[in-house]
C-alpha angles and dihedrals in degrees: 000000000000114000115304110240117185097256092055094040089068102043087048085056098044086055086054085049099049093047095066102047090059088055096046086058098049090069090070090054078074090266118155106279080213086051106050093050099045078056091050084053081053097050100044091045084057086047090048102044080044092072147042106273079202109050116095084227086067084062096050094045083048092047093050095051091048084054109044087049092053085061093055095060103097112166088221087066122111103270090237090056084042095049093053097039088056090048095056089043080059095052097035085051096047083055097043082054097046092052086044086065093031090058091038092050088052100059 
């Protein structure tokens, strides 16, 4: 991928974002629970590959997802979105950690 600039990485986040979510609620469509999360590892290990592990801006997209993850558990949900939701806030928070030591390492 070109050079990572703020605004994309954003908006590289948010389709992240976006993309589990669909596949969250796909879940309550009757999809597998085991499924649907070995698709969000998928996912996150395209996102990774996708950017720099290195950039700062790695650790700001990671950091946004967590956050934003972290917005969409609502104890009300149903427990199998919940369950998939939380396991993409995990992964997306052992990233964010691993580009947190990747970007100190590198000053």
């Amino acid at each position: 991928m070109n050079e990572l600039y703020p605004g994309s990485a954003k908006a590289l986040a948010c389709d992240y974002i976006l993309s589990v979510k669909k596949i969250a609620l796909a879940h309550q469509q009757g999809a597998d629970v085991g499924a649907r999360k070995k698709e969000i590892d998928l996912l996150l290990k395209k996102l990774r590959k996708t950017i720099n592990i290195s950039s700062p801006l790695s650790l700001y997209i990671w950091t946004k997802m967590e956050a934003e993850l972290r917005k969409l558990i609502v104890i009300t949900c149903d427990p199998g979105y919940l369950s998939i939701i939380r396991h993409a806030r995990y992964r997306s928070r052992i990233y964010r950690d691993y580009a947190l030591r990747k970007v100190q390492g590198a000053l």
